[in-house]
VOVODREN-203134 format. One record per residue (C-alpha): residue number from 1; residue in one letter; x, y, z. Coordinates in steps of 0.25 Angstrom, whole numbers, plus 5000, padded with zeros to 4 digits. Layout:
BEGIN
+-------+-------+------+------+------+
: vokol : lotor :    u :    v :    w :
+-------+-------+------+------+------+
:   NUM :     a :    X :    Y :    Z :
...
+-------+-------+------+------+------+
END
This chain:
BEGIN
+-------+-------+------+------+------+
: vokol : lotor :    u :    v :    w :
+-------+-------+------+------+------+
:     1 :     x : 5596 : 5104 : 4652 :
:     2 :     x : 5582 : 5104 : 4644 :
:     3 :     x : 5574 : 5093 : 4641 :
:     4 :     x : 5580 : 5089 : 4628 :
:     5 :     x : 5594 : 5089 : 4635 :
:     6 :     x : 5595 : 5076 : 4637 :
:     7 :     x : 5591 : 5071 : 4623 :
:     8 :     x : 5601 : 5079 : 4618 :
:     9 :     x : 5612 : 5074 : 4626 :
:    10 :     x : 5606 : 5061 : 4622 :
:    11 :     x : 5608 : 5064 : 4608 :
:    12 :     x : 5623 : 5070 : 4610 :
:    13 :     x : 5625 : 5056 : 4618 :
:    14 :     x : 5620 : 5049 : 4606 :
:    15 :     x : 5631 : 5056 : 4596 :
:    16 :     x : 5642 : 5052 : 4604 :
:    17 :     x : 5637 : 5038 : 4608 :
:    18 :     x : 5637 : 5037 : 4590 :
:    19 :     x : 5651 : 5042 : 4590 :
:    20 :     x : 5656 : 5034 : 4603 :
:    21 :     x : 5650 : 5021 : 4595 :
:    22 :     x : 5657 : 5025 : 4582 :
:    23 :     x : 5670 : 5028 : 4588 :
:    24 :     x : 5670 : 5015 : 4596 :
:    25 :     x : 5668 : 5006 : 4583 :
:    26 :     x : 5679 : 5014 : 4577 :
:    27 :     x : 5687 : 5009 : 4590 :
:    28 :     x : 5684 : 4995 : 4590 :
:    29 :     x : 5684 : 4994 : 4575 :
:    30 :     x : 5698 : 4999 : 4576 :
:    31 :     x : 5702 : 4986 : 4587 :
:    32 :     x : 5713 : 4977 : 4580 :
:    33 :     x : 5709 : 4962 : 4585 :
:    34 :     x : 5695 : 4955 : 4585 :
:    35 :     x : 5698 : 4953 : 4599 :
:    36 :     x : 5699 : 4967 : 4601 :
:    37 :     x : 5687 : 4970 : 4594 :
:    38 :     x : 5679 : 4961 : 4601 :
:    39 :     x : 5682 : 4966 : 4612 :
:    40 :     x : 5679 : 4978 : 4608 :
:    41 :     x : 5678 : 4990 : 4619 :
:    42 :     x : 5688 : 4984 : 4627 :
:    43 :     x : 5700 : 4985 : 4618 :
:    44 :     x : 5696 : 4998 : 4612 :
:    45 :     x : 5699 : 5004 : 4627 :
:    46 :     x : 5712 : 4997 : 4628 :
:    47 :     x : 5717 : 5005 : 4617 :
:    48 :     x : 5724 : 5016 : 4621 :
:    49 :     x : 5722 : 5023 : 4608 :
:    50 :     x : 5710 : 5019 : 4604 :
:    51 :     x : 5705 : 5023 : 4620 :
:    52 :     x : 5711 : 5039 : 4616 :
:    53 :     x : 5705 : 5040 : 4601 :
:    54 :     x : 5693 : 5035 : 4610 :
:    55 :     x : 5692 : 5047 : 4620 :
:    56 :     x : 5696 : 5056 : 4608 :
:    57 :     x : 5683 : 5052 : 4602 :
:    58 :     x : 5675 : 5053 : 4614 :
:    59 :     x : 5681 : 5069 : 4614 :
:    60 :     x : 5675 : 5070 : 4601 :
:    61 :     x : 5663 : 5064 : 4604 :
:    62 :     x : 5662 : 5075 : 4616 :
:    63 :     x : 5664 : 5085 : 4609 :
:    64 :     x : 5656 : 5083 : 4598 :
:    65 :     x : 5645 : 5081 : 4608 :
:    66 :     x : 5649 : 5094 : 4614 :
:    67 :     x : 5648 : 5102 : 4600 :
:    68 :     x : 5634 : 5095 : 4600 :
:    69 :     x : 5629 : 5100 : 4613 :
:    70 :     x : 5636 : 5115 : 4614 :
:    71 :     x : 5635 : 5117 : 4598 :
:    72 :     x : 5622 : 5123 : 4592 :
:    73 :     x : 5615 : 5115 : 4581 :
:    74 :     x : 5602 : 5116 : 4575 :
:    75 :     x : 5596 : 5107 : 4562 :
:    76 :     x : 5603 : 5094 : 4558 :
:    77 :     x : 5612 : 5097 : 4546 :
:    78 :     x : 5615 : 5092 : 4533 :
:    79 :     x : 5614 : 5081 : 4525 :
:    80 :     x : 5619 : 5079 : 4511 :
:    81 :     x : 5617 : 5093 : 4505 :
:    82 :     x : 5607 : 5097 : 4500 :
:    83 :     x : 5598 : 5084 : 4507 :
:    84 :     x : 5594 : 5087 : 4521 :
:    85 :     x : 5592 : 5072 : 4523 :
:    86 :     x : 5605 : 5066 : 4528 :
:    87 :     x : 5612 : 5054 : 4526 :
:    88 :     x : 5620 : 5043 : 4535 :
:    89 :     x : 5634 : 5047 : 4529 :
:    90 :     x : 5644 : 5050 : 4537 :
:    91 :     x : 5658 : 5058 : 4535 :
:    92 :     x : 5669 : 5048 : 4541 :
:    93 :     x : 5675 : 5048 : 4552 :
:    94 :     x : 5685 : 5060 : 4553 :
:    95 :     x : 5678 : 5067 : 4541 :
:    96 :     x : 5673 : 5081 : 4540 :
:    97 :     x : 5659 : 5086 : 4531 :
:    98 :     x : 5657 : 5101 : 4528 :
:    99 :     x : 5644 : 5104 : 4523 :
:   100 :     x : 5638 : 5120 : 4522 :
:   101 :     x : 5624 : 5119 : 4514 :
:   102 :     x : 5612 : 5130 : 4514 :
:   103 :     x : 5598 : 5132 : 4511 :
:   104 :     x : 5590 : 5142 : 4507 :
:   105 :     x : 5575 : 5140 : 4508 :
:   106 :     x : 5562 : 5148 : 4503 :
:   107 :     x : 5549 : 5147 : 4508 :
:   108 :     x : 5536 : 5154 : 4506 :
:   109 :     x : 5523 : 5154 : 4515 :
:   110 :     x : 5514 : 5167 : 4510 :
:   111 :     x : 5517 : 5176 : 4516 :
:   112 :     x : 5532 : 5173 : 4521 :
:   113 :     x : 5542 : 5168 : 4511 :
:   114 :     x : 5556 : 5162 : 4520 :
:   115 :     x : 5569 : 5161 : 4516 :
:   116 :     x : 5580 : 5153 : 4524 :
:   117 :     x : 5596 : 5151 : 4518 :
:   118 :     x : 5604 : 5140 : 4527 :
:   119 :     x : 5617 : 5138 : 4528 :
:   120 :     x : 5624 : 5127 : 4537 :
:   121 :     x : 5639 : 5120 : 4538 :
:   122 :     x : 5639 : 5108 : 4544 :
:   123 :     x : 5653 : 5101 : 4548 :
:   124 :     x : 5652 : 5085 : 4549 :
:   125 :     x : 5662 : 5077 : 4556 :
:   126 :     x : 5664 : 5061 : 4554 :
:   127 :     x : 5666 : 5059 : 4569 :
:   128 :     x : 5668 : 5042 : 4563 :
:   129 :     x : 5662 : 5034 : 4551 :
:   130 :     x : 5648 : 5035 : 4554 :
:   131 :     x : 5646 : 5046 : 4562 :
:   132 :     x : 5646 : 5062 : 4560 :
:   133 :     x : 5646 : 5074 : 4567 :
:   134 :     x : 5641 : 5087 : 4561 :
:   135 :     x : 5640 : 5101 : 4565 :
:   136 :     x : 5632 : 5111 : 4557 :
:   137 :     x : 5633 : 5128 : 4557 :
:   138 :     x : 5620 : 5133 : 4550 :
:   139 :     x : 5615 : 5145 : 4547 :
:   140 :     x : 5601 : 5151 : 4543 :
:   141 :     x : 5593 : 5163 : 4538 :
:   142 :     x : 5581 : 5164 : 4534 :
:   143 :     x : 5570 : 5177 : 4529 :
:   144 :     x : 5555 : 5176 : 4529 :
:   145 :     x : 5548 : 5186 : 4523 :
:   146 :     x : 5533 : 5188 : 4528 :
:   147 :     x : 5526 : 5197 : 4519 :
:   148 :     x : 5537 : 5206 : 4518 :
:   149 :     x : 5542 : 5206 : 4531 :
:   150 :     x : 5555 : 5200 : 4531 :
:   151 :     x : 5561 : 5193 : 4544 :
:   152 :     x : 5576 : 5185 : 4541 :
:   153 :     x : 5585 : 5178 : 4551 :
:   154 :     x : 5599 : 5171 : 4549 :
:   155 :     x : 5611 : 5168 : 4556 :
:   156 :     x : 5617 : 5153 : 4562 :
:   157 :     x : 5607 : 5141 : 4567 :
:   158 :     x : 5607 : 5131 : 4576 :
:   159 :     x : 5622 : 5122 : 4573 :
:   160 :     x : 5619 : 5107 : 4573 :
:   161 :     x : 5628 : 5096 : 4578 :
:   162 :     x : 5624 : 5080 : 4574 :
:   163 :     x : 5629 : 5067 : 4572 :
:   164 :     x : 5628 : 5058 : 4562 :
:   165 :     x : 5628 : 5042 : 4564 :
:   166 :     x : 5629 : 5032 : 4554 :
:   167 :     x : 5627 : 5018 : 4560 :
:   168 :     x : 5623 : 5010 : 4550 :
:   169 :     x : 5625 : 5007 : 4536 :
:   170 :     x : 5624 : 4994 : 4527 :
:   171 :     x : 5621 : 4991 : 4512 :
:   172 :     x : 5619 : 5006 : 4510 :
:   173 :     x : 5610 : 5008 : 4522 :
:   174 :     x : 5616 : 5019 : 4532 :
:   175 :     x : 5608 : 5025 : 4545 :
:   176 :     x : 5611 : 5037 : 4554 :
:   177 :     x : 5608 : 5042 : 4565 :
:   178 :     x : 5611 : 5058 : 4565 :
:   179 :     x : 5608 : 5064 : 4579 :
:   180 :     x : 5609 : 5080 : 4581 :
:   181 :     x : 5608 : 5091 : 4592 :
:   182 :     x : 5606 : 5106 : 4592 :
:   183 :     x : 5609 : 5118 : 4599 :
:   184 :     x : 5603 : 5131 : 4595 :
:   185 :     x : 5612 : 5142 : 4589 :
:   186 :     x : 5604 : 5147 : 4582 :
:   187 :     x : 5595 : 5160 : 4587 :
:   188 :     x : 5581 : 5153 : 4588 :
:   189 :     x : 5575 : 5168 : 4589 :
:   190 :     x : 5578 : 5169 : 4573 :
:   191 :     x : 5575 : 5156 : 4568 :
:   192 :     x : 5588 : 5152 : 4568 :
:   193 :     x : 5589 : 5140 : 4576 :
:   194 :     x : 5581 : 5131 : 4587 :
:   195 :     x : 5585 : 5140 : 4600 :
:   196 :     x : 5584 : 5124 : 4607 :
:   197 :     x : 5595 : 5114 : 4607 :
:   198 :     x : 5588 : 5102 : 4597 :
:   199 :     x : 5593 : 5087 : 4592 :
:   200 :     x : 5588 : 5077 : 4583 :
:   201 :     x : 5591 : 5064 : 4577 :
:   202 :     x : 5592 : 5060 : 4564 :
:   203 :     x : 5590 : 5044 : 4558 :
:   204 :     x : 5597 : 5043 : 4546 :
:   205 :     x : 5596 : 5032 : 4533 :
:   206 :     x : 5604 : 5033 : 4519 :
:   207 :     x : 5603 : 5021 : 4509 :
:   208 :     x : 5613 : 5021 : 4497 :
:   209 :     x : 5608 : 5014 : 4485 :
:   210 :     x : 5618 : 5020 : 4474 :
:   211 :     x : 5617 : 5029 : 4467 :
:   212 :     x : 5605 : 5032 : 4477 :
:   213 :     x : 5606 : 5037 : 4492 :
:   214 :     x : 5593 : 5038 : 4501 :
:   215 :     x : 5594 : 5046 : 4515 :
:   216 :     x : 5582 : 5046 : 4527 :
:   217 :     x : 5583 : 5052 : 4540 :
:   218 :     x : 5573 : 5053 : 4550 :
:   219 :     x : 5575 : 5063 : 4562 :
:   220 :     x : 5569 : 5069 : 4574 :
:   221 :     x : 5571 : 5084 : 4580 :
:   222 :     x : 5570 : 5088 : 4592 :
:   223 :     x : 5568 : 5103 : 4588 :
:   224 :     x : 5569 : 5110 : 4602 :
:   225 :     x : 5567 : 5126 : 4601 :
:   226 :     x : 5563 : 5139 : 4603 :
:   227 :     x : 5550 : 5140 : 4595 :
:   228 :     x : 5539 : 5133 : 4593 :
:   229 :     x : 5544 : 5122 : 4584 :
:   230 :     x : 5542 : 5108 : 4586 :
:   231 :     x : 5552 : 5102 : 4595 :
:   232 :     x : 5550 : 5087 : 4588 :
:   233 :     x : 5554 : 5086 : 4572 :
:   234 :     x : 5556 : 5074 : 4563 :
:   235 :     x : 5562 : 5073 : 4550 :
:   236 :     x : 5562 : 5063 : 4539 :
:   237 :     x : 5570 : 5064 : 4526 :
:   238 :     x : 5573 : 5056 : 4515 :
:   239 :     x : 5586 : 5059 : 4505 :
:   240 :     x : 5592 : 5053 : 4490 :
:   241 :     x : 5604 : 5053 : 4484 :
:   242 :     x : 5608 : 5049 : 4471 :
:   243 :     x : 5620 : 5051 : 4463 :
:   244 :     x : 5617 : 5056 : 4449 :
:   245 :     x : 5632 : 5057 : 4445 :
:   246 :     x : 5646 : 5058 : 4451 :
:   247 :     x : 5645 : 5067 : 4464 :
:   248 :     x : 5632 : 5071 : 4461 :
:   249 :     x : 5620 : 5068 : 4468 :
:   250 :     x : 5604 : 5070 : 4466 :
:   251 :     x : 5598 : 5072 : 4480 :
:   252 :     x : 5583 : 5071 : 4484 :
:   253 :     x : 5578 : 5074 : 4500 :
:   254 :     x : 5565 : 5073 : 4505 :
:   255 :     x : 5560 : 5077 : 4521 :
:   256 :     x : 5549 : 5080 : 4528 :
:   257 :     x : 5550 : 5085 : 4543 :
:   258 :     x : 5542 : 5089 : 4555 :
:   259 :     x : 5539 : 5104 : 4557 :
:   260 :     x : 5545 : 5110 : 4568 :
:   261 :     x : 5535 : 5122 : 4567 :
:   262 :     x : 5524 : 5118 : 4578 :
:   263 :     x : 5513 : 5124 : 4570 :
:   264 :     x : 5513 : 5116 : 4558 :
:   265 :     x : 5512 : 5101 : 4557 :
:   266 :     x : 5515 : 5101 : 4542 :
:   267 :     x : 5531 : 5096 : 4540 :
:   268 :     x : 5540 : 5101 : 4532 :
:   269 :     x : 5546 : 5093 : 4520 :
:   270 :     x : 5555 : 5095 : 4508 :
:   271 :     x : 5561 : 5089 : 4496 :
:   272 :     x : 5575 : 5092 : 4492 :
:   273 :     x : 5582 : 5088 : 4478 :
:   274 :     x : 5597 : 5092 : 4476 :
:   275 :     x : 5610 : 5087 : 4472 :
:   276 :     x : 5624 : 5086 : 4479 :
:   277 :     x : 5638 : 5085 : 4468 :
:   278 :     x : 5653 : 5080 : 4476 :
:   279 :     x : 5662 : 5092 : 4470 :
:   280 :     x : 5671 : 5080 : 4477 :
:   281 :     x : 5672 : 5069 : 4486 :
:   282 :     x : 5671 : 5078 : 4499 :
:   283 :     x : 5662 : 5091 : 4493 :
:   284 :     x : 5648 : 5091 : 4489 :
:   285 :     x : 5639 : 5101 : 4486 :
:   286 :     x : 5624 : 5100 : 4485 :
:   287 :     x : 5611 : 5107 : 4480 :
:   288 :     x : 5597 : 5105 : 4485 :
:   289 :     x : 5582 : 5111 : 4484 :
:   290 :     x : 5572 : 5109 : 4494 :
:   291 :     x : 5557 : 5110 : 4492 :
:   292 :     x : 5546 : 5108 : 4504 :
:   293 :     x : 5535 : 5100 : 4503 :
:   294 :     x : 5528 : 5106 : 4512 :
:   295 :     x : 5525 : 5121 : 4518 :
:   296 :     x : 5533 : 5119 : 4531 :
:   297 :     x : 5546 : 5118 : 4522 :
:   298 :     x : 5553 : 5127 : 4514 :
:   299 :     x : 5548 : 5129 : 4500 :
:   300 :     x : 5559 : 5127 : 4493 :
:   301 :     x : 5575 : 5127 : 4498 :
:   302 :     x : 5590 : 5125 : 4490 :
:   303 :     x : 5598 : 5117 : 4500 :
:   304 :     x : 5615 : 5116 : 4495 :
:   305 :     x : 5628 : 5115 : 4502 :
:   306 :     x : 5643 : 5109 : 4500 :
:   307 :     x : 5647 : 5097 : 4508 :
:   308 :     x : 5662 : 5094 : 4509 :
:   309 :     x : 5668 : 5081 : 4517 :
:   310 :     x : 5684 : 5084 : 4522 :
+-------+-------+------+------+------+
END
């Protein structure tokens, strides 16, 4: 095992310690007397059905620690498209979120003008009320043209599997915490993924003031990889929402992050502005264009995508 082997079996522990608390409320919650709620635990175990729904969790909860071990992932995925910050929400327990959103960015450096175009699907499963499971399939391709000489890449990243807890909320307040690990897929050689497992944690904050909503996260990364890139990143972002009419949305995001290239000290940022219209209760779609505040970040990007909840 390498050195941050341990951490990251740390960090698996924590995703299922979030869902064996969560699924343990639910249980006790579910107790019929005062008596036996007081009680607590002890009851809960007498229970011959609550005792087998309980080992079915615990499967689940293996095996969705298993997927997070053995399955390749790379960047944390998406928040409400087009925003890159994400909120505390959550999909339910039982529930199911499909989201496939893109990016196609320009940049231009004299004498090298770059192009990227992103494409991800990301799957989100309510594993109970508060928490999430999500699992993300991207894919990347990217041209840079260095005075005429023309060097492109594309084919599948690094997949990403994470968790998202959402325990606390009162008077509109609500905080998450979202950890994530990574294994590489992606071919490192091309620029197409880390080549090195990574993880990171996310701290997340929404506040809802209708018709307004305000999201902040704060993160670290541990960017472990083949190149020369800095293995320690942090990320701050700050996000509103604010419903202009029915089902529609006017969006604002704003972020600032360290830079993982070694030989720079200067961090990228960006703004973003966009919209998001519900066709329908379950489907959105949403528009977005990014611009960078300073040279490490793209100059300008449209980010978009459809979201639909089943």
């Amino acid at each position: 095992m390498d050195a941050e082997g341990p951490k990251k079996i740390c960090v698996a522990a924590f995703l299922c310690a979030i869902l064996d608390q969560e699924q343990s409320h639910e249980g006790l919650a579910a107790g019929g007397s005062p008596a036996q709620k007081s009680l607590g635990g002890f009851f809960y175990f007498l229970n011959r059905e609550n005792r087998m729904r309980k080992s079915v969790v615990r499967l689940q909860v293996q095996i969705c620690l298993l997927a997070i071990l053995i399955v390749p992932a790379s960047n944390p995925v998406f928040a409400a498209i087009p925003l890159i910050t994400d909120d505390t929400g959550t999909q339910g327990k039982g529930k199911f979120q499909l989201e496939v959103a893109g990016e196609l960015g320009h940049d231009k450096e004299e004498p090298v003008t770059n192009r990227n175009s992103d494409l991800a699907a990301a799957l989100t499963y309510g594993a109970t009320e508060t928490v999430d499971m999500v699992l993300a399939i991207p894919y990347s391709s990217w041209r840079s043209d260095d005075s005429g000489s023309v060097t492109r890449e594309s084919g599948f990243s690094d997949l990403s599997v994470e968790a998202k807890w959402r325990f606390y909320e009162e008077k509109g307040l609500s905080l998450a915490v979202k950890p994530g690990l990574t294994i590489p897929t992606g071919d490192s050689d091309r620029d197409l993924g880390n080549g090195k497992m990574t993880w990171y944690l996310y701290l997340i904050a929404s506040k809802e003031v209708n018709p307004w909503a305000f999201h902040l996260n704060l993160a670290y990364i541990r960017n472990n990889n083949t190149g020369d890139d800095r293995d320690d990143l942090w990320h701050a972002s700050l996000a509103t929402t604010v419903d202009v009419a029915k089902g529609l949305k006017i969006v604002g995001d704003l972020g600032v992050a360290t830079n993982p290239e070694g030989s720079s000290d200067t961090p990228p940022a960006y703004v973003l502005g966009g919209v998001i219209y519900s066709v329908s209760e379950n489907f959105d779609a949403g528009l977005g264009l990014k611009a960078g505040l300073t040279k490490p970040e793209a100059d300008v990007a449209v980010r978009g995508g459809i979201t639909y909840r089943f």
